[in-house]
N, C-alpha and C positions, 0 to 999 in steps of 0.2 A: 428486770434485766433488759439491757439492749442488744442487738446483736447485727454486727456488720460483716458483710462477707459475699461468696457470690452464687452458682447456682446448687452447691452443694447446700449449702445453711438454706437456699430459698425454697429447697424440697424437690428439687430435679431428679427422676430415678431414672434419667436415660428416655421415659416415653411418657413421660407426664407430673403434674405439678401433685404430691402427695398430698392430703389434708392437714396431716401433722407434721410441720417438716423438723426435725432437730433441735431447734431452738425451743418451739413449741414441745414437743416431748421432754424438756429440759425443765419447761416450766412448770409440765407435769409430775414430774419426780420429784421436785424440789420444792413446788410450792407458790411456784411465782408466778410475776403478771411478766410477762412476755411483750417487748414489740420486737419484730425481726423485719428489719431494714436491708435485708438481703438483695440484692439482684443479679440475675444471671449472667453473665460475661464481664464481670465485674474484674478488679486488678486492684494489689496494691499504689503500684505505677501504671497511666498512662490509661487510653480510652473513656469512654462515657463513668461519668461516677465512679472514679477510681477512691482511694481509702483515702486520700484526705481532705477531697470534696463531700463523702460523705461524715468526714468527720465535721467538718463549718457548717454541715444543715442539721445536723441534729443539737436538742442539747442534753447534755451529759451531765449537767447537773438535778437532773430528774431522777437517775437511774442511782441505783447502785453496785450494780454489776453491769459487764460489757464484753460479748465474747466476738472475737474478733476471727473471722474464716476465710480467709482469701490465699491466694499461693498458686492455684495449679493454673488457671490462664496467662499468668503470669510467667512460666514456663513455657509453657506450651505458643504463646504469643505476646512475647516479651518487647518492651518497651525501650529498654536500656541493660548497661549491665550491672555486674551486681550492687556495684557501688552506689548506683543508682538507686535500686530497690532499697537499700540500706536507708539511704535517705528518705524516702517517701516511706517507709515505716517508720521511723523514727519522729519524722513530721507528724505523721498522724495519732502517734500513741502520745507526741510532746502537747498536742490540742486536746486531747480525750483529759490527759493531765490538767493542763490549766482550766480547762471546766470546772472542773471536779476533783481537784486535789485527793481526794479518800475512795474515788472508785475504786473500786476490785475488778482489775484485768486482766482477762486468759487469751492469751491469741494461741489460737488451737493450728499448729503446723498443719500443711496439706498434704492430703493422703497421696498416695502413688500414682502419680495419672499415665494413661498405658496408650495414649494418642500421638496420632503421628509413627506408629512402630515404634516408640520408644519402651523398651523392655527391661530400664536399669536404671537404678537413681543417682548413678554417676555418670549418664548421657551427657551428653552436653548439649546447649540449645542454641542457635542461632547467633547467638549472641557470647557464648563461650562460655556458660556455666550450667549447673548439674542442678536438680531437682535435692540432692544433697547438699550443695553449695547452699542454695535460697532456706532452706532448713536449717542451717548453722549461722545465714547472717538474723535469720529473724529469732533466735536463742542470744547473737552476740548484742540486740538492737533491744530485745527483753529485758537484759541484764541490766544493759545500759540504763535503761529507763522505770529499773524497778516492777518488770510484769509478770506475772507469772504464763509459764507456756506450758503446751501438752505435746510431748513429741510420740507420733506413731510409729517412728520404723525400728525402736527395739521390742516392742510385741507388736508387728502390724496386723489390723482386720482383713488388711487388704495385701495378696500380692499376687504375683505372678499367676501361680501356680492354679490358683482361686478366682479368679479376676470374673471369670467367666460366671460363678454365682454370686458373687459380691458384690458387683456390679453390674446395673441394669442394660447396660449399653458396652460391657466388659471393658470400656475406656477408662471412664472416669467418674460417673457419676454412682454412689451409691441405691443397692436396692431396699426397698423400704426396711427391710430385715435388718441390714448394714448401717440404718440411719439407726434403729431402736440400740445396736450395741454400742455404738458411738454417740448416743443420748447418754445413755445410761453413765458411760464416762466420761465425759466431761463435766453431766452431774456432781459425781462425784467429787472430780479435778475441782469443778465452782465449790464446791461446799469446803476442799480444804483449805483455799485461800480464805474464806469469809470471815474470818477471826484474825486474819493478818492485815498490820497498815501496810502501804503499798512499800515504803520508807525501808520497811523489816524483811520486805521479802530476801531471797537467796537463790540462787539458780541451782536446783538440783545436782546431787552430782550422777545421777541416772537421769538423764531425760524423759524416761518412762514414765518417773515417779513426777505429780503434782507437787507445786511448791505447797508447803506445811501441810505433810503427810498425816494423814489418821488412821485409825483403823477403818478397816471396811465392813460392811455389812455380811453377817453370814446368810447359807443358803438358807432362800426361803422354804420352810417342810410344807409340801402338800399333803392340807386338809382333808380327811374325807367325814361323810357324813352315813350312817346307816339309820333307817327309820324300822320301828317296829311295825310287823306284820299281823293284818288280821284276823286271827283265828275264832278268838270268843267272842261270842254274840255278847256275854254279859259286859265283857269290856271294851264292849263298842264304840262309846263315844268318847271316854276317857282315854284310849289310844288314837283316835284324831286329834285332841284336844292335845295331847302328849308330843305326837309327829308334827303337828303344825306350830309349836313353841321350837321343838328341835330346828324346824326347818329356818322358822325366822333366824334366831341363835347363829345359827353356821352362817346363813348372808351376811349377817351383824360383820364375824371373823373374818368372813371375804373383804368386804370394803375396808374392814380395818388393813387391811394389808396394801391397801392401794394408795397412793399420795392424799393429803386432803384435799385436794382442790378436784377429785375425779368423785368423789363422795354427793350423793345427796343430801342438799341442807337440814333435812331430816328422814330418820329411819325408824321406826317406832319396831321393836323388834317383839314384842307384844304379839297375839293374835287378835284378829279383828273382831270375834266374834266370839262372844262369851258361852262358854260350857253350858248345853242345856238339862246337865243332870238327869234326873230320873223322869224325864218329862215321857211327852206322846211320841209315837215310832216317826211322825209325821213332823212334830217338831226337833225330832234328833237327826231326821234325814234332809230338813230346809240346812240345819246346820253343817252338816255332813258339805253337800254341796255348796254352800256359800265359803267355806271356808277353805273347802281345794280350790276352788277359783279367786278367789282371794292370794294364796301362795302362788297360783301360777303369777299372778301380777307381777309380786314380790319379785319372782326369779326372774319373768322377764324386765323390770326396770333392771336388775345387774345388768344381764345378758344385755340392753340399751347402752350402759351405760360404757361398757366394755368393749362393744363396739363401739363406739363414738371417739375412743383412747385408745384404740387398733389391738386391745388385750384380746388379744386372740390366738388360732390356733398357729404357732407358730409355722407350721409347717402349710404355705401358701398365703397366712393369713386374709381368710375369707373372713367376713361377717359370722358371729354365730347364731345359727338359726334358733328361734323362740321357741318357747317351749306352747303347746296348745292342751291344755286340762280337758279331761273329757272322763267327766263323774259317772261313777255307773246309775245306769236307768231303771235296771231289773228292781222288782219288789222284793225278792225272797232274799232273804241274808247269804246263803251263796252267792248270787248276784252283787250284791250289793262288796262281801269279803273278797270277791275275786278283781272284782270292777276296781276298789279302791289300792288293793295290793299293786294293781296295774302302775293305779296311777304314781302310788309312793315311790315305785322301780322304777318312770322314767322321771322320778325329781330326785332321786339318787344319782341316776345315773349324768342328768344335766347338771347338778349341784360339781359333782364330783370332775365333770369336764370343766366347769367353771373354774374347777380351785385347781387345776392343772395348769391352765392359761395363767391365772392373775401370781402364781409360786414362780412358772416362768419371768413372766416380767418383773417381778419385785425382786427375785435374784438376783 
C-alpha cells in the first residue's frame, strides 16, 4: 500500500513525529508492506506537493492499495474554492487511475480540525465553504471516479466535546491513541474494498459504512494463564517441566493474536531444556534454573516485540517494562518451593498484563 496525505498520515501528534504513524499501524493490522509518502502541510490544492504533484512522482503501478489523507489544510488554508478543490481531486485520483487501472482506493475524509477558533463543520473558511462542504465534494469526486471513501462525522473519534484528549495540540492533529483507533479502521475500511474492481464499486448509502461491507471481527477474549504451585518435593521437576510448556503454549496464543507481520519468524514453543527425570538434586536444580531463565527470555522478546508495535498499556502507553528472572539460591526445598512459586507469580502476573494489551488492540 501507498499512502498520500499530509501531517495527519505522516505521524504528527501535535509535538512530535510518532514511530508508527497510521499508515504504518495499517500495515500492521493487515499484513502489508507500507510506503507512506505523507508530508506535513500538505493540500489537495495548492502549495508545496500538493495531491497531484504527488500523484506524477510516484508510481501506482507497484502498489495495490492507496490511501489517500489530505483535507484539513486545505480548510484551514485554502487555495481556491470549492470548485477548485473538486478539480484538483479529481485530477489526482484520474492519474492514480491511469497508472494502475485495478488499484484499490480509499480517500479517507478529514477529521474535524478545531484551528483558527473554528468550532463547527458548517464554518465557513475564507473562501466561502464548510469543512462539511469539502467532505461532500470529495464523496461527489469518489463517486465520480469509482473510490471508495471513509466518512468520519457520522460516528466521529474526534469532536468538540473530546478534542482536548483526542487531540495532541486539541486542534487538529491526532494523539497517538487516536491514530491506533483510526488505524484499526481504515484497516478494516481497506480490507472491505480488496475483493472489489474499482469499475463495481457503489457509494454507500451511510457514509459511515466502507464501500463492500463485511462482517467485522468480534471482541478479542482476554487470555489468562495460571501455572501450578510448588508444594511436593516428589514432584518437583515434573511441575517445572509442566509450567514451563504451559508458559511457552500461552506466548504461542499471544502472537497468534497479533498481525503476522508483528510475529517472530520463528517460535519454537517447546521447552529448551529437556526433563532431567529421576537424576541428582544438582542436576535437577542446573535444570530448574536454566529453564526459568530461559522463559524470562521467552516473555521478554513478546514484551520486545510489543513495544516495538506500541501494544501496550493503553492508558499512557508507556513501554512495558521487562520482566527480570531471579531463581531461587537457597539449598533446602523450602527455599528453593518458595523461591520459585515467587517467580511463577510474577510470569503470571506479566503473562496476564501482556494478554490484556495485545485483546485490546486485536479488538
Amino acid at each position: 500500500m501507498i499512502c498520500l496525505g499530509d501531517s495527519i498520515m505522516q505521524g504528527w501528534d501535535g509535538h512530535k513525529t510518532v514511530a508508527t504513524p497510521i499508515p504504518q499501524m495499517i500495515g500492521q493490522i493487515n499484513g502489508w508492506q507500507v510506503d507512506n509518502k505523507a508530508i506535513g502541510g500538505t493540500k489537495f490544492l495548492g502549495g508545496d506537493n500538493p495531491f497531484t504533484q504527488m500523484v506524477e512522482k510516484n508510481h501506482f503501478e507497484n502498489y495495490d492499495y492507496v490511501l489517500i489523507g489530505y483535507g484539513v489544510n486545505d480548510f484551514s488554508y485554502p487555495s481556491g474554492i470549492i470548485d477548485d478543490e473538486k478539480r484538483a481531486i479529481n485530477q489526482g485520483l484520474q492519474g492514480i487511475r491511469a497508472a494502475n487501472p485495478t488499484i484499490k482506493i480509499l480517500v479517507e475524509l478529514p477529521t474535524q480540525d478545531f484551528r483558527n477558533g473554528v468550532l463547527s463543520l458548517t464554518a465557513k473558511n475564507g473562501r466561502g465553504w464548510s469543512q462539511d462542504d469539502l467532505c461532500d465534494a470529495i464523496i461527489e469526486v469518489a463517486g465520480t471516479d469509482n473510490c471508495a471513501y471513509y466518512d468520519w462525522r457520522p460516528a466521529p473519534l474526534i469532536t468538540n466535546l473530546n478534542r482536548t484528549t483526542t487531540l495532541g495540540d486539541s486542534e487538529v492533529h491526532p494523539t497517538f491513541a487516536t491514530m491506533q483507533s483510526m488505524a484499526k479502521i481504515l484497516a478494516d475500511a481497506l480490507t472491505k474494498v480488496s475483493d472489489v474492481s474499482p469499475s463495481k464499486l457503489e457509494s454507500p448509502s451511510d457514509p459511515s459504512t466502507p464501500l463492500n461491507p463485511g462482517n467485522k471481527p468480534s471482541k478479542s477474549v482476554v487470555k489468562k494463564i495460571a501455572l501450578q504451585q510448588l508444594n511436593d518435593i516428589s514432584l518437583f521437576s515434573e511441575s517445572v517441566a509442566v509450567n514451563a510448556a504451559t508458559v511457552l503454549t500461552f506466548i504461542k496464543s499471544l502472537y497468534d493474536q497479533l498481525p503476522p507481520f508483528f510475529r517472530p519468524k520463528t517460535f519454537d514453543a517447546k521447552p529448551a531444556y529437556t526433563y532431567p527425570g529421576n537424576s541428582s538434586d544438582r542436576l535437577r536444580r542446573q535444570y530448574m534454573i536454566k529453564e526459568l531463565l530461559s522463559l524470562g527470555s521467552a516473555i521478554n522478546q513478546l514484551i520486545s516485540v510489543c513495544n516495538e508495535y506500541h501494544v501496550v498499556n493503553p492508558e499512557g502507553f508507556k513501554p512495558t517494562s521487562m520482566i527480570s528472572m531471579d531463581p531461587p539460591r537457597g539449598l533446602t526445598f523450602d527455599d528453593v518451593k518458595d523461591g520459585l512459586n515467587r517467580e511463577y507469580q510474577k510470569i503470571e502476573n506479566k503473562l496476564n498484563e501482556m494478554s490484556e494489551y495485545i485483546a485490546n488492540f486485536a479488538s
